[in-house]
PAZAPA-4460 file (N, C-alpha, C; in steps of 0.05 Angstrom, whole numbers, plus 32768, in hexadecimal, padded with zeros to 4 digits):
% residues 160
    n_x    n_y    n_z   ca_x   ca_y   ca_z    c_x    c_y    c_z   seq   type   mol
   8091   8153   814A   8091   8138   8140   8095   8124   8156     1      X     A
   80A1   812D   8170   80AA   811A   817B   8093   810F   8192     2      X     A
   8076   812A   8191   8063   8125   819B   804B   8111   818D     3      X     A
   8054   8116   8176   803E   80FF   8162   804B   80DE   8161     4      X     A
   806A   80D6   8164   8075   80C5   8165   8068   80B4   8185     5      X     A
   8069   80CA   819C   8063   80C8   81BC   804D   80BA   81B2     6      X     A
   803A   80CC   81AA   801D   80C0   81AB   801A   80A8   819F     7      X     A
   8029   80A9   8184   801E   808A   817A   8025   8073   8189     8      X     A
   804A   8072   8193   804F   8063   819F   8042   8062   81BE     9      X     A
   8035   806D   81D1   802A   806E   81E8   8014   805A   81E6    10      X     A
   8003   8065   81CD   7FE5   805A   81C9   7FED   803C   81BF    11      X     A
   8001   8039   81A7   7FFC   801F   819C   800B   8006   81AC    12      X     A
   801E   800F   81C7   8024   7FFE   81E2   800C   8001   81F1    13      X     A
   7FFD   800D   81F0   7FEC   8005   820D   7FD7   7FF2   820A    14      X     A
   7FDA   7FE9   8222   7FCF   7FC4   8227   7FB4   7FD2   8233    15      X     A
   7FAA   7FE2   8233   7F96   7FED   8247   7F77   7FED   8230    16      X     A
   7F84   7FEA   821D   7F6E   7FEB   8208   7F68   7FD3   81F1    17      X     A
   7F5E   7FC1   81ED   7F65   7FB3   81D9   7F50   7FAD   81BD    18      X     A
   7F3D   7FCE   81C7   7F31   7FD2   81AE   7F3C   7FD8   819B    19      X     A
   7F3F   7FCA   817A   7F3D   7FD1   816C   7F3A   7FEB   815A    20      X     A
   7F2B   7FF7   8165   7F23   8016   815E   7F35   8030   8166    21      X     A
   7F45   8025   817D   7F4A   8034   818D   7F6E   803A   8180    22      X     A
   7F77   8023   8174   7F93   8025   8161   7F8B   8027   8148    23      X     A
   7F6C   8027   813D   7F63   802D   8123   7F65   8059   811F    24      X     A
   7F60   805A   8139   7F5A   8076   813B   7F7A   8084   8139    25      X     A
   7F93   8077   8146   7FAB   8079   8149   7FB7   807E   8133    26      X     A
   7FB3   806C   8119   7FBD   8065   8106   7FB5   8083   80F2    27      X     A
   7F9A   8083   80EA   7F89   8091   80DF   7F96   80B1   80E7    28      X     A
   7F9E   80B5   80FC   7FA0   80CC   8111   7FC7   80D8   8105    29      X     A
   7FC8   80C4   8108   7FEB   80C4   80FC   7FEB   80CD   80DF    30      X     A
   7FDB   80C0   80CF   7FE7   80C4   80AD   7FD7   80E4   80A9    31      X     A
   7FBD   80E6   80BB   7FAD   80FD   80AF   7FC7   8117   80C1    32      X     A
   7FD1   8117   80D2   7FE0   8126   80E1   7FF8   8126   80C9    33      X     A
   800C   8110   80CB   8029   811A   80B0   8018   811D   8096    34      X     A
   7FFB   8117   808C   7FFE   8120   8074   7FF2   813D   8073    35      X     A
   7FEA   814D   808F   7FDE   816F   808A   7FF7   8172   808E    36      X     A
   800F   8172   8095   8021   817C   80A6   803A   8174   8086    37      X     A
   8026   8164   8074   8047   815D   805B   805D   8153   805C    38      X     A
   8063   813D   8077   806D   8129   807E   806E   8110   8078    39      X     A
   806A   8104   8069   8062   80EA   8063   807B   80D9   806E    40      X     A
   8097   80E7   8066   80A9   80DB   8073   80AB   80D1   8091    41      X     A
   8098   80E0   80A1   8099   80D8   80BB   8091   80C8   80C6    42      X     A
   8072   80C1   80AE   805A   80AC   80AE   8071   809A   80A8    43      X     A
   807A   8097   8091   808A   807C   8088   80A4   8077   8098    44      X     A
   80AF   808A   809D   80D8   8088   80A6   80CE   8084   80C7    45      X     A
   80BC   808C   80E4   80BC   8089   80EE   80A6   8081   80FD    46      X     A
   808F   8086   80F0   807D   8080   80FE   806B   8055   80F5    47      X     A
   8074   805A   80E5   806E   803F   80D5   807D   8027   80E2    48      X     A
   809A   802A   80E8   80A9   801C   80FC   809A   801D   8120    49      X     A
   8089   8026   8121   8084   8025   813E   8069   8011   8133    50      X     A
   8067   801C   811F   804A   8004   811F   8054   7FE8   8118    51      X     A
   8063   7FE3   8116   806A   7FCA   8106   807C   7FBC   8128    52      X     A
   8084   7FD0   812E   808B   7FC5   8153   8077   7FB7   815B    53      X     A
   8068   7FCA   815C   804B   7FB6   816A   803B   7FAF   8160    54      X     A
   8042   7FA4   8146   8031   7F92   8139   801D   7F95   8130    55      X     A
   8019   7FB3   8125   8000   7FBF   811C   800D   7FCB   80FA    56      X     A
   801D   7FC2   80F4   8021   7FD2   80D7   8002   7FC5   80C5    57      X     A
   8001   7FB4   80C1   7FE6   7FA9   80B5   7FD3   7FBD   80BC    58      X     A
   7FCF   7FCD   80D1   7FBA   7FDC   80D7   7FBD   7FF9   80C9    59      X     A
   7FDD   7FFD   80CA   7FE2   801E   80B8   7FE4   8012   809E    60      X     A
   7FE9   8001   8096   7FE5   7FFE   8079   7FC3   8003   806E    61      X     A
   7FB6   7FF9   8085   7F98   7FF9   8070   7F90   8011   8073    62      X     A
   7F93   801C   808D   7F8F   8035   8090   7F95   804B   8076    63      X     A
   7FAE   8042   806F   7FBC   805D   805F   7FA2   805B   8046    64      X     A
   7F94   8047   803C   7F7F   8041   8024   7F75   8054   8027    65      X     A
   7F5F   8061   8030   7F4A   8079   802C   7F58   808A   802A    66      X     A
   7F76   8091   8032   7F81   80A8   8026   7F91   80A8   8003    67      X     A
   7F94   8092   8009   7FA1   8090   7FEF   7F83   8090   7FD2    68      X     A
   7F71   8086   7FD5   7F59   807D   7FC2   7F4D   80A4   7FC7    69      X     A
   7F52   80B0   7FD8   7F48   80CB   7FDD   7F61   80DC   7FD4    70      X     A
   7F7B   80D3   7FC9   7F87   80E1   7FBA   7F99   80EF   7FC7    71      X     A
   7F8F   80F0   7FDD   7FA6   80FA   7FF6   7FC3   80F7   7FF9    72      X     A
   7FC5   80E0   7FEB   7FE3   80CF   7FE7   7FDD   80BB   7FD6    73      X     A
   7FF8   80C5   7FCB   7FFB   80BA   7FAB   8010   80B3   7FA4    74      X     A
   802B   80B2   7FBC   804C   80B1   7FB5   804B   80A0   7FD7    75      X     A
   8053   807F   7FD5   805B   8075   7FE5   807D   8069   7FE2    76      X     A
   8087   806C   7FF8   80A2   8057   7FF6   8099   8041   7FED    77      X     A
   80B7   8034   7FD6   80AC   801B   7FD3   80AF   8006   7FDE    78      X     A
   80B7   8006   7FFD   80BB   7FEF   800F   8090   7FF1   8017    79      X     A
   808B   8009   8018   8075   800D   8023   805E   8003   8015    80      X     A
   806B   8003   7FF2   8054   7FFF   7FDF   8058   7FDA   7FE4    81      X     A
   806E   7FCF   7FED   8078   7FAF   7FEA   8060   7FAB   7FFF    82      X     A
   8066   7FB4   8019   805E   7FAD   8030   8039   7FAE   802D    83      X     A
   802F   7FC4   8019   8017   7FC3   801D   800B   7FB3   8005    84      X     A
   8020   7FA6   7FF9   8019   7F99   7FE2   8011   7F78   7FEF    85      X     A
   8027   7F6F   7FF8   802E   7F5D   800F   801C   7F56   8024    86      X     A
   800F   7F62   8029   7FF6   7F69   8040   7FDE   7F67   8033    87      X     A
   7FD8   7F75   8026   7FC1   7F71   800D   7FB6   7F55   8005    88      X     A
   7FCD   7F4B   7FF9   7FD8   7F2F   7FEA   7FD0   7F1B   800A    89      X     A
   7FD7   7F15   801C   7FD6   7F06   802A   7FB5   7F09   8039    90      X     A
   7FAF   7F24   8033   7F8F   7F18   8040   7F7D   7F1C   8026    91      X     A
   7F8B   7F11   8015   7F79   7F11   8001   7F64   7F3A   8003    92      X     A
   7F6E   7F46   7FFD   7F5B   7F62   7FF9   7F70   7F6C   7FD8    93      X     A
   7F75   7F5A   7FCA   7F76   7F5D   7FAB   7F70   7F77   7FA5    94      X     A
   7F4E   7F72   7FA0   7F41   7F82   7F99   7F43   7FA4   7F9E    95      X     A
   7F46   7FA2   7FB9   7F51   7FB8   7FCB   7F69   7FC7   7FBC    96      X     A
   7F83   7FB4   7FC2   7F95   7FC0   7FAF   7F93   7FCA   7F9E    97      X     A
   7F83   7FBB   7F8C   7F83   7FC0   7F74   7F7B   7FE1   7F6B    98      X     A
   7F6C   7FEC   7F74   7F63   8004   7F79   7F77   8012   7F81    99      X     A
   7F83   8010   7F9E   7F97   801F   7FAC   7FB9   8026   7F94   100      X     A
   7FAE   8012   7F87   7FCA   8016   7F73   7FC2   8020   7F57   101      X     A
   7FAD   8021   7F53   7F9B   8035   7F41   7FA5   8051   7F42   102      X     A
   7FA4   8058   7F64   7FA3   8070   7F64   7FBD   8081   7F70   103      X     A
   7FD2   8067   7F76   7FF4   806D   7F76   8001   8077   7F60   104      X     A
   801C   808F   7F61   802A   8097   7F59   8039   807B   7F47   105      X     A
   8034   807A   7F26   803B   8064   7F1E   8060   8059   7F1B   106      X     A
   806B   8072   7F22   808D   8078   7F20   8094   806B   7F39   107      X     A
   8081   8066   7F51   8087   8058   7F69   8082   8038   7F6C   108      X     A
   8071   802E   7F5D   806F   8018   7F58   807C   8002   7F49   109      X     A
   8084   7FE6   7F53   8097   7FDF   7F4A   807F   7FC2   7F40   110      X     A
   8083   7FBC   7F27   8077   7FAE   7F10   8075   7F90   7F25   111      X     A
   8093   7F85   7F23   808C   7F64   7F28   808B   7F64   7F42   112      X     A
   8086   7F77   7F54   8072   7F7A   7F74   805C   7F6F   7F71   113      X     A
   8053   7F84   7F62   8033   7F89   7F5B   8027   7F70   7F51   114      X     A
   8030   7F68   7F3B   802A   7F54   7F2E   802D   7F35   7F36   115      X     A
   804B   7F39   7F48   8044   7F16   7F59   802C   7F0B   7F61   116      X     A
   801C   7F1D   7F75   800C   7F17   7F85   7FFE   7F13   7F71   117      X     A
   7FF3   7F14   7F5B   7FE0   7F05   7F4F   7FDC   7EE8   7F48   118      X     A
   7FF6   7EE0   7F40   7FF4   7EC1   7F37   7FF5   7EB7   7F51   119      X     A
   7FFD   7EBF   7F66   8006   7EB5   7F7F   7FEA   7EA0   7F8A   120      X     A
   7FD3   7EB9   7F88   7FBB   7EAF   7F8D   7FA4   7EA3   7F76   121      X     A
   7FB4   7EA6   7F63   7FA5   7E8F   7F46   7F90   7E9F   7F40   122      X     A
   7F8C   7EC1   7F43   7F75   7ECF   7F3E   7F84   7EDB   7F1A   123      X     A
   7F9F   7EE0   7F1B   7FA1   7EEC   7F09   7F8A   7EF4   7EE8   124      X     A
   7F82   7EDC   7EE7   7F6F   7EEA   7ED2   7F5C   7EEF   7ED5   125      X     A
   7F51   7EF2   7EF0   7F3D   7F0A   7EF7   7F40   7F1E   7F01   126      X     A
   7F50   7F2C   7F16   7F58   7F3A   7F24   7F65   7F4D   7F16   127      X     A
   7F7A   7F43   7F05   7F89   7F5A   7F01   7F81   7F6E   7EEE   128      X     A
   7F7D   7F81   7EE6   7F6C   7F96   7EDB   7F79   7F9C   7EC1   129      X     A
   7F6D   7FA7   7EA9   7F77   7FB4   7E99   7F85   7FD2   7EA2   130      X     A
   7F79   7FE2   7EB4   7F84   7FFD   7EBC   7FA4   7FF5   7EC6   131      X     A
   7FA7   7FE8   7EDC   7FB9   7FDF   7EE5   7FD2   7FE0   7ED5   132      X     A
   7FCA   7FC8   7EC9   7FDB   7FC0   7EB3   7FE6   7FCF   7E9A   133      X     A
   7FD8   7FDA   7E9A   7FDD   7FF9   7E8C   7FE6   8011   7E94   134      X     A
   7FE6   8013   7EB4   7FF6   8027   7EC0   800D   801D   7EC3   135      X     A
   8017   7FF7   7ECE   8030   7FF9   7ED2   803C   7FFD   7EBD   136      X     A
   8031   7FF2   7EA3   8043   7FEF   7E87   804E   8000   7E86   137      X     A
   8040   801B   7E88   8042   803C   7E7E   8061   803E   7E96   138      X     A
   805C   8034   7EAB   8077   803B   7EB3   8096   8029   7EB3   139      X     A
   808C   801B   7E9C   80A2   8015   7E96   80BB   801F   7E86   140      X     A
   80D2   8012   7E90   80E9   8029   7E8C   80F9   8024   7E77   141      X     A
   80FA   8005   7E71   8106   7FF7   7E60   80FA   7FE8   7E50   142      X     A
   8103   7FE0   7E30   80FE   7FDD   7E1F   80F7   7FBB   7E2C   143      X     A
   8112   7FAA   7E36   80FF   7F8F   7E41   80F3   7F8E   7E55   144      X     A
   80F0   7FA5   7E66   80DA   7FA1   7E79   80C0   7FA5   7E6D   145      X     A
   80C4   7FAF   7E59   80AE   7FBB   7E45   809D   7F9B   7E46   146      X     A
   80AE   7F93   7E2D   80AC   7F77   7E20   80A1   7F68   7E35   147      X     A
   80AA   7F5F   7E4E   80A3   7F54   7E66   8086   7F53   7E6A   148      X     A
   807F   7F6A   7E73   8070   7F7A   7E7B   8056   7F75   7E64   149      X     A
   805C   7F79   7E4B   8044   7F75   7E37   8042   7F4E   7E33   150      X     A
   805B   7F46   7E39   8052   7F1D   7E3E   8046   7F20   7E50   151      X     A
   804E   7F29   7E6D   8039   7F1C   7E80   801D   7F2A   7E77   152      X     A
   8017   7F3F   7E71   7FF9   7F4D   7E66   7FE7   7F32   7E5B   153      X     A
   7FFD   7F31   7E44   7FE8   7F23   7E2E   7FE0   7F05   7E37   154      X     A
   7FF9   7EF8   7E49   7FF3   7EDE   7E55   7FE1   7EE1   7E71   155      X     A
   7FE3   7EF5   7E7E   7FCE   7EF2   7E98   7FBD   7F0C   7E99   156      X     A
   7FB2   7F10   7E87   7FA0   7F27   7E8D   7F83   7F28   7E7B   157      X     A
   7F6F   7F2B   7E8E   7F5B   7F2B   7E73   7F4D   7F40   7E7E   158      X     A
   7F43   7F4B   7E68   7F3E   7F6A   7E72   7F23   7F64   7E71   159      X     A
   7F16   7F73   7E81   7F02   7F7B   7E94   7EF1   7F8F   7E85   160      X     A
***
């Protein structure tokens, strides 16, 4: 582990390169490595903090998408699910999300995360999906989160 940590951090400090492709390949290289190996913890507890050093977490967040939409991963931390929610939301890739959380572990996801970022950007009654909204409900735990959960539905959602 302490050779996959070397590598990421070597490559994602060096000034010698400032292609794009070249920390795209880094990123990609890391999650496909802890997730054959059944580490995810290492991707998230250590390797995720080196990206966010140098100012590339935006780059492992989008990265982690083709694995997650390919089913590969399906159980994120929920600082991880905030952070890629957060990220999403600010460059506007909604849509994106919206998918990526389609295909998340629904016991990991936390309702009024998810759901801020919609009114935030005044898309809510297009954007947000019937599937969605129907997966977080389902994980709801409580009778007024329940209740919550079916007001905001019926007031911001129009199904698709």
């Amino acid at each position: 582990m302490q050779l996959l940590r070397d590598y990421v951090q070597v490559n994602l400090s060096t000034q010698t390169t400032k292609d794009p492709k070249h920390f795209e390949s880094v990123a990609t290289i890391a999650i496909d490595y802890c997730l054959c190996i059944n580490r995810e913890d290492i991707l998230f507890e250590q390797l995720l903090p080196i990206f966010r050093a140098s100012q590339k977490h935006g780059l492992l967040l989008e990265k982690l998408e083709p694995f997650i939409l390919g089913d590969k991963l399906t159980k994120l931390p929920p600082d991880v699910i905030q952070a890629l929610v957060q990220y999403y939301s600010s460059h506007n890739m909604l849509r994106r999300m919206e998918q990526i959380i389609l295909h998340l572990d629904i016991s990991t996801l936390d309702f009024h995360q998810v759901s801020l970022c919609y009114p935030v950007f005044n898309l809510n009654s297009t954007l947000i999906s019937f599937p969605i909204m129907v997966r977080l409900l389902s994980c709801a735990r409580s009778t007024t989160y329940l209740v919550l959960c079916s007001i905001y539905s019926f007031k911001h959602l129009t199904i698709m």
